[in-house]
N, C-alpha and C positions, 0 to 999 in steps of 0.2 A: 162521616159528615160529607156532605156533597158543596162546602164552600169552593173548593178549586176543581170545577166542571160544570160546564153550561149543558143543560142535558137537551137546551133547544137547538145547540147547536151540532148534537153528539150523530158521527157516523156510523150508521148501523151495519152499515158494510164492513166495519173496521172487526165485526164480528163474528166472519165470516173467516175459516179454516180450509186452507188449500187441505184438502183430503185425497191423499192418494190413492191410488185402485188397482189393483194384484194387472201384473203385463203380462202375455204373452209371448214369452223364449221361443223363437224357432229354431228348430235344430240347427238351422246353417248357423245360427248368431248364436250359440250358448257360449263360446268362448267370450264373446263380446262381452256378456251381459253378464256373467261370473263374477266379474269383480264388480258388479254394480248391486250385487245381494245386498240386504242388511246383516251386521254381523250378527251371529246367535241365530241363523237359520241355516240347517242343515240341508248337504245337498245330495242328491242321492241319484247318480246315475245310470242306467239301466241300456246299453247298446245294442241290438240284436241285429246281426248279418240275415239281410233274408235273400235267398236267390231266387231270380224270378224267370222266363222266359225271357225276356227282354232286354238283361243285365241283372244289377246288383242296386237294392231297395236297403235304404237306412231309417230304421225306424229308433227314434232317442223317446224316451218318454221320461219325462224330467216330472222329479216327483220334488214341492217345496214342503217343509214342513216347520212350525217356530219350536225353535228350543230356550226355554230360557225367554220369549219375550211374549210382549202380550201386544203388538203393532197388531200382530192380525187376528185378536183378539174379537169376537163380536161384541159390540154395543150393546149394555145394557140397555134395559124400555121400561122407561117410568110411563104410569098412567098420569092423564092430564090432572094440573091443581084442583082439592076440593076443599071449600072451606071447613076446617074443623072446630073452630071456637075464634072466640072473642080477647084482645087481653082486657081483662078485666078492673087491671089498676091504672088508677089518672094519671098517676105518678109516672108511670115506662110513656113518655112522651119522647125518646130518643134512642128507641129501641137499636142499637151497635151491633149487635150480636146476639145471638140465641144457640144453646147445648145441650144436647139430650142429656139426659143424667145419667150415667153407668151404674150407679148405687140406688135409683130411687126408681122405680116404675114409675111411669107416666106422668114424670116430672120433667118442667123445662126449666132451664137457668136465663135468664132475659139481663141486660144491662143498660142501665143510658150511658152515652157516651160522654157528660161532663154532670156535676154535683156532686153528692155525697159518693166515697168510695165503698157500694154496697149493688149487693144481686138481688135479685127478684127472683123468686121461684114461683113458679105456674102451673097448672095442670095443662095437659096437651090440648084442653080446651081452653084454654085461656083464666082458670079462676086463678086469684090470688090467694096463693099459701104462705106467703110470707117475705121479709125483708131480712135479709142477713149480710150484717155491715162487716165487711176484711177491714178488723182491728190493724194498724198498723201501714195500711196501700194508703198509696196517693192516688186522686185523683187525676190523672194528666190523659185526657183525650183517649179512654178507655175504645178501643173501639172494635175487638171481637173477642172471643170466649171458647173456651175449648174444652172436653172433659177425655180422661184419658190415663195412664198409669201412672208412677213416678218413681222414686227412691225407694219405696216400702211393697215392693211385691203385693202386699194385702191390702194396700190400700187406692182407693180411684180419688185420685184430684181432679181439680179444676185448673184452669192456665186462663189466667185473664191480661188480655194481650194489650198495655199501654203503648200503643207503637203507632197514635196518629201524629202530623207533624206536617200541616199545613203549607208553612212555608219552610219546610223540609230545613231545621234550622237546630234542631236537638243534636246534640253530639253523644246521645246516647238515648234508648231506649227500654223499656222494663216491659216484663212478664211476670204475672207476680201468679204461684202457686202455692192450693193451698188444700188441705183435706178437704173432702166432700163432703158435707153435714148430712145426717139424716135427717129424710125427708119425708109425709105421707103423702100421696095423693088427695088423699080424701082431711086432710087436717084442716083446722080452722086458722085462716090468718094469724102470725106468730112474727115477732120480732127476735131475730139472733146477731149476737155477738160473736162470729167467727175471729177467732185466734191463731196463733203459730201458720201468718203467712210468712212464704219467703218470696225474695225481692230476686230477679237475674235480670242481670243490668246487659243489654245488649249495643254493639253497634256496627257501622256497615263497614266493610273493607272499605268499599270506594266514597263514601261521604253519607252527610246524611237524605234521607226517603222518608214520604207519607208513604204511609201501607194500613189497612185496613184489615188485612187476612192474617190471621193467625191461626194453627194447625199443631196438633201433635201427633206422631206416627204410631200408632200401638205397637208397633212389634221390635221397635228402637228404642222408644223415645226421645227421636229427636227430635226439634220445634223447629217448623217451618214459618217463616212469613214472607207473601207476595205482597209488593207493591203495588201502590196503585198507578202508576206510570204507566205510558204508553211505550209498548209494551211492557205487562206487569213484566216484572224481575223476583226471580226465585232464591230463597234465602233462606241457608238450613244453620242455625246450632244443635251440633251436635249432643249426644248424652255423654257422659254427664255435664249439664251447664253447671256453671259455677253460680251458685245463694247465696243467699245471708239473709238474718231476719232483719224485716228492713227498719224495725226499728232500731235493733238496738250494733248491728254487726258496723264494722269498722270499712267503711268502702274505701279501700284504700288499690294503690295501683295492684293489676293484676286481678282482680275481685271483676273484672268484665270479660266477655265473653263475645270474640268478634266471628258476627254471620260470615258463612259463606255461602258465596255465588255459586248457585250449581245450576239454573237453567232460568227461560223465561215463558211465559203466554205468548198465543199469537192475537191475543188483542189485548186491550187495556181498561184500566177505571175498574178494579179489581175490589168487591167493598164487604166479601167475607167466603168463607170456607171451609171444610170439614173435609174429615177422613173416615171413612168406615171404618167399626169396630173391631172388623179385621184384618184391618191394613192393606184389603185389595181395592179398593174406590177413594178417587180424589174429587171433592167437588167443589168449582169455587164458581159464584157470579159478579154480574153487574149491576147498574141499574135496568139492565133492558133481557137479560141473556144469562143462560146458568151454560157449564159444560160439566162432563165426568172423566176423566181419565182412567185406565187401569194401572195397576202397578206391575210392573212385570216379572215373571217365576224369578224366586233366588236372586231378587235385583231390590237396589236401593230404591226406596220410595221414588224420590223425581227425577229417574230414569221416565217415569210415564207420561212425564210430561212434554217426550221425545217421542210417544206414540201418536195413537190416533186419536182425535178430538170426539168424544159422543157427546154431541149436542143434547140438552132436557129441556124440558116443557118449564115453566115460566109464568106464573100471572104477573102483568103489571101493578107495578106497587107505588105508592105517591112516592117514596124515598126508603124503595126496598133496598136494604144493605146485608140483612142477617139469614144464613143458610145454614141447616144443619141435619146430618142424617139421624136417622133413629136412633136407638142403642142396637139395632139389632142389622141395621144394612138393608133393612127391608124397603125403604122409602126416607122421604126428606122432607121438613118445614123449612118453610120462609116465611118472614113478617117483617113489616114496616118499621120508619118512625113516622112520628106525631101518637095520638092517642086512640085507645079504641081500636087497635087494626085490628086487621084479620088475619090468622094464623093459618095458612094453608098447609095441604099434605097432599103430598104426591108419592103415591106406592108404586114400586117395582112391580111390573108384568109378571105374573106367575107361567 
C-alpha cells in the first residue's frame, strides 16, 4: 500500500547508489593501500629487480583478483519492459505482490493486499485460471508473495508474507506457508479450497516495521524481509522457522520466531522482491526504481547487499509494488494495483 509516502514529494536522488570504481595502486603506495583491500580478495605480488644503465628500475605488477565475492562481479543486463498481458480478473484491484510458480509453467500467483485470505492464479499473460482461498490465513495486510522450497524436499510452497503495518504498531508479524496446488496454464477458471497452511509468527528485535518485501532464499531457506524505511532495513529468519497450523496450533510463548538484523538498502520505500531460482540474484523495487544484487561465492544471501548495486530497467506503474523473476532467472514481471494492469517482462541480455 502506498498510505505512508507522498510519491509527489519522493526524492529520486535518494536512489541513487554511490558505486565504487576498481583504483589504481602505485607501486610506491601498495603498502598504503594493503590494508584498504576488501576482504575475500586475494593478493598476489610479483617484484622483479631489473638493472638498467642508469641504476636500479622496480617494476611491482599487482595482480587483484575476487575470491569468495561477487563486489566485482559484472552487472547483469536486463532488456527494456515489454508488455506481455493483461490481468484479466476485476477482482486483483490491489495487486501486493506477484510469484512465478515453481510447480506450474506459465503460471503466476497475484494477491490483493486486504479482503478475502485467497490467491489468484494467472497465466503470464494475464488470463484468470483461478481463485484458491488458504483455508485457515487471516487476512492482515497481505502484501507480498514468494514461491520457493520448504520442509519436504519434494515439495515447492508458497510464502505469503502478512507483514504490512502502517503505523508500524503490530507486535508481531505472519508468513503463512503453504503447498503449491496444481496448476494448468491453459485450464478454465476454477475455485480452490487450499488446506494444511501453516502460520510463523514473526517479530522485529528492535520494535515493530511496515515492510512490504518478502523473500525466500532457495539454497537455505531462509525468509527475508526488507522494510520499507528509509533506508530499507534487512531482516532474515533463519530455517527452520518455527509453524503451527494456524488454526488449530496452541500459540503459546516460544511458538515466535525473532528476525534478525543483518543489513540495509541504500535507498528506501521498498514495496516488493524476489530471489532467483538459484539463489544467485536478489531483486527488490520501488515505486520509481528496481535494483539486482548478486550474492556472493560460498556467502550467505545478504552479504550481496554489501556489494555493488546493478541498477534494472523499470516501466512506470500508477502504484507499481509487485516484482518477481521467472522460475528460471531468465528475466522478471512487474505489475500494478488498481485493475486491468499490465503485466510487463523484462528478459536478461543473452
Amino acid at each position: 500500500m502506498i498510505d505512508n509516502v507522498s510519491v509527489k514529494g519522493y526524492n529520486r536522488g535518494a536512489l541513487d547508489a554511490t558505486e565504487s570504481r576498481p583504483k589504481t595502486i602505485r607501486a610506491n603506495s601498495v603498502s598504503r593501500n594493503i590494508e584498504k583491500l576488501r576482504p575475500g580478495v586475494a593478493l598476489m605480488l610479483i617484484y622483479e629487480k631489473r638493472r638498467v644503465i642508469s641504476g636500479c628500475a622496480a617494476v611491482v605488477i599487482l595482480i587483484l583478483f575476487g575470491v569468495g565475492s561477487a563486489r566485482g562481479a559484472e552487472c547483469p543486463k536486463f532488456q527494456a519492459g515489454k508488455k506481455v498481458g493483461t490481468i484479466e480478473y476485476r477482482s486483483i484491484n490491489e495487486a501486493s505482490g506477484i510469484a512465478a510458480s515453481r510447480k506450474n509453467k506459465g503460471v503466476l500467483w497475484v494477491h490483493n493486499d486486504d479482503g478475502m485470505p485467497r490467491l489468484y492464479a494467472v497465466s503470464s499473460e494475464g488470463k484468470h485460471l483461478g481463485i484458491y482461498n488458504i483455508v485457515g490465513a487471516r487476512m492482515q495486510d497481505w502484501e507480498d508473495i514468494a514461491t520457493g522450497p520448504g520442509p519436504d524436499p519434494n515439495v515447492d510452497y508458497i510464502y505469503i508474507g502478512a507483514i504490512g503495518d502502517n503505523r508500524a504498531r503490530r507486535r508481531s508479524v505472519f508468513v503463512y506457508r503453504v503447498a503449491e496446488p496444481v496448476v494448468d496454464a491453459n485450464q478454465q477458471k476454477t475455485v480452490v479450497a487450499v488446506r494444511g497452511v501453516e502460520a510463523i509468527e514473526l517479530t522485529y528485535p528492535d520494535g515493530a516495521r511496515d515492510a512490504e518485501t518478502l523473500m525466500i532464499d532457495p539454497l537455505t531457506r531462509d525468509l527475508y524481509i526488507i522494510t520499507k524505511e528509509k533506508p530499507g532495513k534487512v531482516y532474515r529468519a533463519a530455517y527452520p522457522q518455527t509453524a503451527f497450523a494456524e488454526a488449530t496450533a496452541d500459540k503459546s510463548a516460544g511458538s515466535k520466531t525473532t528476525l534478525e538484523y543483518v543489513g540495509s538498502l541504500p535507498w528506501g520505500t521498498a514495496t516488493g522482491g524476489d530471489i532467483s531460482a538459484d539463489g544467485q540474484m536478489i531483486i527488490v523495487r520501488n515505486y520509481f526504481a528496481a535494483s539486482v544484487w548478486l550474492r556472493p561465492k560460498d556467502e550467505a544471501l545478504w552479504k550481496g547487499f554489501e556489494g555493488k548495486e546493478c541498477k534494472v530497467p523499470l516501466i512506470f506503474e500508477p502504484q507499481g509494488e509487485a516484482i518477481c523473476f521467472d522460475s528460471e532467472g531468465k528475466g522478471y514481471f512487474t505489475t500494478s494495483e488498481n485493475r486491468h494492469q499490465p503485466i510487463y517482462y523484462y528478459p536478461i541480455k543473452q
